[in-house]
KEVEXKE-128040 format. One record per residue (C-alpha): residue number from 1; residue in three letters; x, y, z. Coordinates in Angstrom, 3 decimals. Layout:
// KEVEXKE-128040
{atom NUM ala {X Y Z}}
...
// end
This chain:
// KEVEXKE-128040
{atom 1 unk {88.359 103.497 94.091}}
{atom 2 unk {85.473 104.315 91.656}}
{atom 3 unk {85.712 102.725 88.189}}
{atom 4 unk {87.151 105.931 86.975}}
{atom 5 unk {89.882 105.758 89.212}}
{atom 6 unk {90.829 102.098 88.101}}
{atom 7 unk {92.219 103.179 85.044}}
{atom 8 unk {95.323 105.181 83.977}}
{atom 9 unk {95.773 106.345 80.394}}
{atom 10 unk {99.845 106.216 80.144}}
{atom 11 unk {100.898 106.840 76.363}}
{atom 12 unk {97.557 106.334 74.203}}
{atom 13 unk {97.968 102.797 76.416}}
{atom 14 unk {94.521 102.135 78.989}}
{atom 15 unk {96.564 100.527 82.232}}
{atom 16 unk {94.213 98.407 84.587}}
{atom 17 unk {95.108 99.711 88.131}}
{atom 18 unk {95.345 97.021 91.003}}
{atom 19 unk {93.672 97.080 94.169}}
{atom 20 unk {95.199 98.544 97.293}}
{atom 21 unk {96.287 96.388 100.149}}
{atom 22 unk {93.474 97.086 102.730}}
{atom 23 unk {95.094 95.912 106.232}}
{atom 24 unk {94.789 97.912 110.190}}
{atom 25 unk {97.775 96.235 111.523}}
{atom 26 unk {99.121 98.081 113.658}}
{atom 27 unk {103.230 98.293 114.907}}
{atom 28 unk {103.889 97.271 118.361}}
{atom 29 unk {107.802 98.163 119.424}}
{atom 30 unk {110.885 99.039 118.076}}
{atom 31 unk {110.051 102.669 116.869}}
{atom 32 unk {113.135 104.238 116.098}}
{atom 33 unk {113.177 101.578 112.948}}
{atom 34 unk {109.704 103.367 111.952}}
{atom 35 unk {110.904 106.348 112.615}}
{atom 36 unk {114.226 105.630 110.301}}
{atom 37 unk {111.750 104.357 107.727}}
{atom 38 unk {109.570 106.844 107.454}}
{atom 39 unk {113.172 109.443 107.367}}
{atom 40 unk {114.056 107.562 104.504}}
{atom 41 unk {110.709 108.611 102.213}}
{atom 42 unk {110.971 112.155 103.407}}
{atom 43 unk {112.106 115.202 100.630}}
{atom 44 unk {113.943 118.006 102.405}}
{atom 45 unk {114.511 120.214 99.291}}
{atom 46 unk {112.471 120.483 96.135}}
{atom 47 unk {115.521 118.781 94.371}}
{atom 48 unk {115.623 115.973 96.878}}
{atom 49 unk {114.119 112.624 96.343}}
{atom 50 unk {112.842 109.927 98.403}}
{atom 51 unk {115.480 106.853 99.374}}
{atom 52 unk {114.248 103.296 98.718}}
{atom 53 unk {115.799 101.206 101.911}}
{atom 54 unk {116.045 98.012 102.201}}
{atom 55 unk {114.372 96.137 105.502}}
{atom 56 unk {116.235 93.002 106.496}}
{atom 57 unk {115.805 90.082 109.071}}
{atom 58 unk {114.966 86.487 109.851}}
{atom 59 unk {111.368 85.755 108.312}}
{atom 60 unk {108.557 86.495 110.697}}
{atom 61 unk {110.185 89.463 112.401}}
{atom 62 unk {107.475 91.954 110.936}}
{atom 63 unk {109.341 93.569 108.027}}
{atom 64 unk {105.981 93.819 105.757}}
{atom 65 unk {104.159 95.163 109.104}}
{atom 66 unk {106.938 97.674 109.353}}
{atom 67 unk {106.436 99.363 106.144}}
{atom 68 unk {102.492 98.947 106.651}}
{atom 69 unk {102.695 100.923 109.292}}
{atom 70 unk {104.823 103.563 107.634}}
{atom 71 unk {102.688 103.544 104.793}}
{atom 72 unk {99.860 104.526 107.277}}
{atom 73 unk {101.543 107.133 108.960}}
{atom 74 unk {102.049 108.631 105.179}}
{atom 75 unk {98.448 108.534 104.421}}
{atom 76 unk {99.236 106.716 101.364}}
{atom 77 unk {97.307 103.617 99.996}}
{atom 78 unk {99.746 100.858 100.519}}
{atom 79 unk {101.028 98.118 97.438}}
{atom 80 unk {102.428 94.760 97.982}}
{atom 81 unk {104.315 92.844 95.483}}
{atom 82 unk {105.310 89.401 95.917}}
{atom 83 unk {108.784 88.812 94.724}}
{atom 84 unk {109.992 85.282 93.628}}
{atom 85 unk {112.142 83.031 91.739}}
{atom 86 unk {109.892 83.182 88.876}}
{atom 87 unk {108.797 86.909 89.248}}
{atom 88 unk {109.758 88.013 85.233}}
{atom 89 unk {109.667 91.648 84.682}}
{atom 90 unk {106.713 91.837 83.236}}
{atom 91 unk {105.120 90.569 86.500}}
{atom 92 unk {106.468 93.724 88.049}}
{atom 93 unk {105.201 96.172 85.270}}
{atom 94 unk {102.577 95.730 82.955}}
{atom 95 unk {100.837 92.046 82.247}}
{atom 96 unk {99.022 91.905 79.334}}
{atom 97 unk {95.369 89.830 79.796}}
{atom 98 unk {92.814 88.611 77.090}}
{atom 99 unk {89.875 90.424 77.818}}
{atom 100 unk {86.394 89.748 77.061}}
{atom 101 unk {85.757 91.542 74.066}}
{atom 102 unk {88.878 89.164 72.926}}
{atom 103 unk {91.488 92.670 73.035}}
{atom 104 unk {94.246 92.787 74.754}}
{atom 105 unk {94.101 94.478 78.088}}
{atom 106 unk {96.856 96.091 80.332}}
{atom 107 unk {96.941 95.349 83.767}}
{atom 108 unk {99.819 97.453 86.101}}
{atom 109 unk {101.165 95.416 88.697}}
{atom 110 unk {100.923 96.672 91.864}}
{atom 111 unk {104.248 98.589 91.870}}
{atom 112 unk {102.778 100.375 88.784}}
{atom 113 unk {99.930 101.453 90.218}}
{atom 114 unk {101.441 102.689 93.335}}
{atom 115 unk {104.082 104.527 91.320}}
{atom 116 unk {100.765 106.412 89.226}}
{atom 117 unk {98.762 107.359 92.179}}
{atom 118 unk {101.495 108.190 94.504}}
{atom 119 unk {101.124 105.360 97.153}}
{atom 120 unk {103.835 103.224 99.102}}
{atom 121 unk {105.158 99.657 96.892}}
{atom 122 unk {106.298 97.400 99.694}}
{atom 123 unk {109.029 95.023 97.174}}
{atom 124 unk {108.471 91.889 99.814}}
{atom 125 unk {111.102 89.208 100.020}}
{atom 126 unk {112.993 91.009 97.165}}
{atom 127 unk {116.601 88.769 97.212}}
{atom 128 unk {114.528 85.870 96.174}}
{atom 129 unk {113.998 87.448 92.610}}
{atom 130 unk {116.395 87.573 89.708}}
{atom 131 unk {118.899 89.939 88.394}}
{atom 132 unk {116.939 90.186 85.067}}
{atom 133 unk {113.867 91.238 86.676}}
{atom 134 unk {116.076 93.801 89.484}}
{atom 135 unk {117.375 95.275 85.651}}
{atom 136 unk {114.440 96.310 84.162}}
{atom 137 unk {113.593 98.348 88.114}}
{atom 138 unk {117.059 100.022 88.102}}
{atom 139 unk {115.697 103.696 86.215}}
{atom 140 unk {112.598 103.563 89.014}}
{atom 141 unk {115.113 103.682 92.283}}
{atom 142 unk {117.893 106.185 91.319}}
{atom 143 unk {116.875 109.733 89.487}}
{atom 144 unk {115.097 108.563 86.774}}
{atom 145 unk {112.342 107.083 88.356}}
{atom 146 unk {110.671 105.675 85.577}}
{atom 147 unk {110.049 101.999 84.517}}
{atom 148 unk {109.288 100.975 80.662}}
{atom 149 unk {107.400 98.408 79.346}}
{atom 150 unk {107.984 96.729 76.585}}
{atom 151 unk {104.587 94.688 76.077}}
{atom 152 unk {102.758 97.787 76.270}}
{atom 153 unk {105.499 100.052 74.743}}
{atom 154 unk {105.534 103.153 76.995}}
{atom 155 unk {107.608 104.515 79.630}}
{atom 156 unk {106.126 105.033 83.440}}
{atom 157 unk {106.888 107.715 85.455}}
{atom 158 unk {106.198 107.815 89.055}}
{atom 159 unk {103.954 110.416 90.834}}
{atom 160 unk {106.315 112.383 93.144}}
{atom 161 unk {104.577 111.107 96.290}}
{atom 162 unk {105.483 107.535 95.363}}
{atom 163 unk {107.463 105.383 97.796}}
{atom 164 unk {109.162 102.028 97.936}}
{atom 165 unk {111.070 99.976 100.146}}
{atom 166 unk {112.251 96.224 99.741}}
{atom 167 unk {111.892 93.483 102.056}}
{atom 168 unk {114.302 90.607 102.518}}
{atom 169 unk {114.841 87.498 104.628}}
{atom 170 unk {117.979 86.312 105.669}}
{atom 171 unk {118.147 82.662 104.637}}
{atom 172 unk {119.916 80.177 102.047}}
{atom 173 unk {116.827 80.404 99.645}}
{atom 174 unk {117.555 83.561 98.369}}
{atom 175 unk {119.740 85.170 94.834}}
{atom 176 unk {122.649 87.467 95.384}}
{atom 177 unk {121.107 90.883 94.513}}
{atom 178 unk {123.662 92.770 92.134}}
{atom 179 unk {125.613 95.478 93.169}}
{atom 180 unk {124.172 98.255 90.761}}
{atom 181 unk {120.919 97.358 92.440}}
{atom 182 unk {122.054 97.396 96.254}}
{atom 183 unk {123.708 100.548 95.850}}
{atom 184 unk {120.208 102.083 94.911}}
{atom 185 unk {118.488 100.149 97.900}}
{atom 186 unk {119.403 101.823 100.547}}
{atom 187 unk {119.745 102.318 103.491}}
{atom 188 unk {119.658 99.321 105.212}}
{atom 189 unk {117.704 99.257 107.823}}
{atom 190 unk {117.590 95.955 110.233}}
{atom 191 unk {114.900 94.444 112.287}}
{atom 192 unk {115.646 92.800 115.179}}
{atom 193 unk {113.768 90.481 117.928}}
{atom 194 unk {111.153 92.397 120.419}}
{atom 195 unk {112.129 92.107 123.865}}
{atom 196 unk {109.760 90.479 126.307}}
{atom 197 unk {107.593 92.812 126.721}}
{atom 198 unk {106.848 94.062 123.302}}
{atom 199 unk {106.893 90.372 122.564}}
{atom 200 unk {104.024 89.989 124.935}}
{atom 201 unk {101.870 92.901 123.580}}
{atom 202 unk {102.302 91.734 119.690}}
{atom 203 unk {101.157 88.036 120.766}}
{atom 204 unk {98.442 89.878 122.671}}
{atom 205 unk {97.578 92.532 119.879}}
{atom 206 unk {96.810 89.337 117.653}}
{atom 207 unk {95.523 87.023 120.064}}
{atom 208 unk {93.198 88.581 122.543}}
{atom 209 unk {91.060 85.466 123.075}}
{atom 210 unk {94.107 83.526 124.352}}
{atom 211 unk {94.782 83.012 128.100}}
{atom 212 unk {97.286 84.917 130.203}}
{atom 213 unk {99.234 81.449 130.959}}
{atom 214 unk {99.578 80.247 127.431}}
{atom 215 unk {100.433 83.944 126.087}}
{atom 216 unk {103.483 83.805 128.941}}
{atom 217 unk {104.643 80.050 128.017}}
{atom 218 unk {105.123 81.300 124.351}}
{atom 219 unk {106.808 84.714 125.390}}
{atom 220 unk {109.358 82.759 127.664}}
{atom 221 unk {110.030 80.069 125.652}}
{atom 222 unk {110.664 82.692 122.896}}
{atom 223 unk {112.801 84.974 124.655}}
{atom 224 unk {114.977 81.606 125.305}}
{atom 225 unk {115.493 80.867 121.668}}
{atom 226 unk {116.423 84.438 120.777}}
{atom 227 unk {118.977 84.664 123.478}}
{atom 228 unk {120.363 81.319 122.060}}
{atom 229 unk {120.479 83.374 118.461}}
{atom 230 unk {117.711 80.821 117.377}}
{atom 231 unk {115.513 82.711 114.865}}
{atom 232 unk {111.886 81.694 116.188}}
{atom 233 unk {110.170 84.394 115.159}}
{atom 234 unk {106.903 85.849 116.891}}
{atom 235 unk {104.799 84.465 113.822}}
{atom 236 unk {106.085 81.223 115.053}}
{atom 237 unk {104.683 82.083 118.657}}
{atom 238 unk {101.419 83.182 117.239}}
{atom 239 unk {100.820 79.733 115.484}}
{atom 240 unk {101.911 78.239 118.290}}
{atom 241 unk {99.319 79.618 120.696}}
{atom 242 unk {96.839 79.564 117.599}}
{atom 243 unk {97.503 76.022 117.507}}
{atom 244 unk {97.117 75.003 121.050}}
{atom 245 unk {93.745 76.461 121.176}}
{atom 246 unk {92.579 74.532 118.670}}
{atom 247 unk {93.511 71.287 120.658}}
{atom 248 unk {91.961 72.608 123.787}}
{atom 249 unk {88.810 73.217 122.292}}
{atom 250 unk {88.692 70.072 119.649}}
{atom 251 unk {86.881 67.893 122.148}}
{atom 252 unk {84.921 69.785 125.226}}
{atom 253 unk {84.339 65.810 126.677}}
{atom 254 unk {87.813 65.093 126.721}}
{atom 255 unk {89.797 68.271 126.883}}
{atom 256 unk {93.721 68.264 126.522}}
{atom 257 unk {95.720 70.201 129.117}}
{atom 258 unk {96.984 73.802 128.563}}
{atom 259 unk {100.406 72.664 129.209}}
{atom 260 unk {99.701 69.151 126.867}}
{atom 261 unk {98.328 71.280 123.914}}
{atom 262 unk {101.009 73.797 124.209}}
{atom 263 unk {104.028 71.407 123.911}}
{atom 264 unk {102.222 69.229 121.370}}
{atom 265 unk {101.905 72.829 119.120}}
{atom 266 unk {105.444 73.628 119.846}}
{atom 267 unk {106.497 70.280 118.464}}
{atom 268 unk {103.983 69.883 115.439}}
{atom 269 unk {104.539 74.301 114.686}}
{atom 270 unk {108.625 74.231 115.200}}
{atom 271 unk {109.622 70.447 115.057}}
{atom 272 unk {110.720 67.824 117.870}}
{atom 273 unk {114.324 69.621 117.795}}
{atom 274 unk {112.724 72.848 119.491}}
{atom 275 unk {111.581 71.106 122.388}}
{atom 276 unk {115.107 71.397 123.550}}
{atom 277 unk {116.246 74.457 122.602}}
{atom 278 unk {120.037 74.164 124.142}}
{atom 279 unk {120.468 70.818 121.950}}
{atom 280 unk {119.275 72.980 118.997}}
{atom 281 unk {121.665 75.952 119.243}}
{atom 282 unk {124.466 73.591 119.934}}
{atom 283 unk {123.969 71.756 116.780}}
{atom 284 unk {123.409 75.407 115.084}}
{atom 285 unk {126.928 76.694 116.146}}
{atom 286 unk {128.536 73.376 114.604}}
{atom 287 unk {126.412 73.475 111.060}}
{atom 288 unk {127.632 77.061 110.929}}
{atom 289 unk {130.945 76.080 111.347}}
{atom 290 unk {130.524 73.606 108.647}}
{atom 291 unk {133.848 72.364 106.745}}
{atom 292 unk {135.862 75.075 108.364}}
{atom 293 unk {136.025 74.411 111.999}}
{atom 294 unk {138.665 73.544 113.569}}
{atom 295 unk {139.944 70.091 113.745}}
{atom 296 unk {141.304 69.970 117.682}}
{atom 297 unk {143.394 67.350 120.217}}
{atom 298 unk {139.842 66.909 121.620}}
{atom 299 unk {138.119 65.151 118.532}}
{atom 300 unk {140.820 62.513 118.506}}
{atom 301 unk {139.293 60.772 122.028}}
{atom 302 unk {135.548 62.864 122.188}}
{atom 303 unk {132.500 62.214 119.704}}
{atom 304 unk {131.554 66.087 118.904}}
{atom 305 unk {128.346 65.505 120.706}}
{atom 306 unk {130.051 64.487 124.124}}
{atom 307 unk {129.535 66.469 127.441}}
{atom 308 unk {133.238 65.941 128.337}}
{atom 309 unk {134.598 67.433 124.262}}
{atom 310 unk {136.433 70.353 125.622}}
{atom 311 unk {134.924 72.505 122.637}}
{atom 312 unk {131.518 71.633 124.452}}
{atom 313 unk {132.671 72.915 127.597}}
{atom 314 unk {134.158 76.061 125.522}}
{atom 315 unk {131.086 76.877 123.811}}
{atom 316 unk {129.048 76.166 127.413}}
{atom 317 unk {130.985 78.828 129.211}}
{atom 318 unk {130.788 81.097 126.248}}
{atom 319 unk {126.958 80.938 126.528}}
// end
């Protein structure tokens, strides 16, 4: 982008553009999500508009990769904003920086600037930021499609080739994202875990240096923990292997084992309590339970974590 191009002029007001997000990361699996994506930002009538899904699953799953990858297949310069707690909407719009020349300058956040030259916003981790800051986004993802800002005073339409989705992770940390503001997110589209395979090729996409043996140790012990609804995520495999690597090659005199290095990583990456990954998804189903499971004969004579409980034996035969 020449230094022409890193400017807009929105309402007598000079806006600062940001940088794209330069990334080749490419999608390994699971196409019929990028294919439902990439639906979703398609106009099929000059009075249609583009829809602004939502992409959800456990953290690591490749959400942000997703929408890269969509992005790319658009031919659009791609936008990431970082949403959190203290994201105000200002942050999302138009910051206002002392310059230099000691004037005020406009900066557009990255959704700006991807709304002005018509390239893809990826909203990333989007339930962990505030109603008040959703609010002043509401007139960008229904008709309108416009933001204002009030620290520069104008209003900001977007260009009509100007895309967005929103990212979010399924965990406690998050805020309850109002209603008004769901209803405009969607569809919902969900990402789930690779199977073994595609597993296999996205550790190998990112890790071509790593042996075969350590790749397949990570892939199996993964597979494990999804089938026990444990959400280790393939990030998690990658620092895993990333990890182990490192050990093996600290000291060439004295060399740790593959298999030494790899359950040392597993234990330092995921914690002790993944080494035993059927402990782990027992103690899961119970915390899930919480307050609300039921008290039964059993607990009277059986501590909860005894072989003989007959809820243990339940919940064995159910796996």
């Amino acid at each position: 982008m020449g230094d022409a191009g890193k400017t807009r002029m929105i309402g007598g007001v000079t806006l600062h553009l940001s940088e794209p997000v330069a990334t080749d990361q490419g999608w390994i699996g699971q196409d019929e999500v990028l294919r439902q994506l990439s639906a979703c930002w398609l106009t099929v009538h000059p009075r249609d508009r583009p829809l602004s899904p939502r992409l959800i699953g456990p953290p690591g799953i490749g959400k942000t990769t997703l929408a890269t990858a969509a992005a790319k297949l658009r031919g659009r310069p791609l936008y990431i904003a970082q949403c959190t707690a203290d994201t105000r909407p200002e942050d999302l719009i138009v910051t206002p920086v002392l310059a230099e020349n000691g004037k005020i300058a406009y900066h557009a956040s990255p959704l700006v600037t991807a709304m002005l030259v018509g390239g893809v916003c990826v909203l990333d981790e989007g339930n962990r930021m505030n109603e008040k800051s959703w609010a002043s986004l509401a007139p960008l993802l229904d008709h309108r499609r416009y933001v204002e800002s009030l620290v520069a005073g104008i209003a900001i339409p977007a260009d009509p080739e100007f895309r967005v989705c929103v990212t979010m992770n399924e965990d406690e940390s998050t805020y309850e994202v109002p209603d008004y503001i769901l209803s405009r997110l969607q569809p919902t589209l969900e990402l789930g875990f690779p199977d073994r395979d595609d597993e296999m090729a996205i550790l190998q996409y990112h890790l071509p240096f790593a042996e075969a043996e350590l790749l397949t140790l990570t892939v199996e012990f993964l597979q494990q923990a999804h089938a026990l609804k444990l959400d280790f995520s393939p990030r998690d495999g990658i620092n895993i292997v990333r990890y182990a690597l490192k050990r093996m090659a600290q000291d060439p005199n004295h060399p740790l084992g593959r298999d030494a290095a790899w359950r040392e990583s597993l234990a330092r990456v995921l914690g002790e309590e993944a080494t035993d990954l059927d402990s782990l998804a027992r103690s899961k189903r119970r915390s899930l339970g919480g307050q609300h499971a039921p008290f039964g004969l059993g607990d009277l004579f059986f501590d909860p974590d005894d072989p003989l409980h007959p809820d243990a034996m339940e919940a064995d035969d159910e796996d």
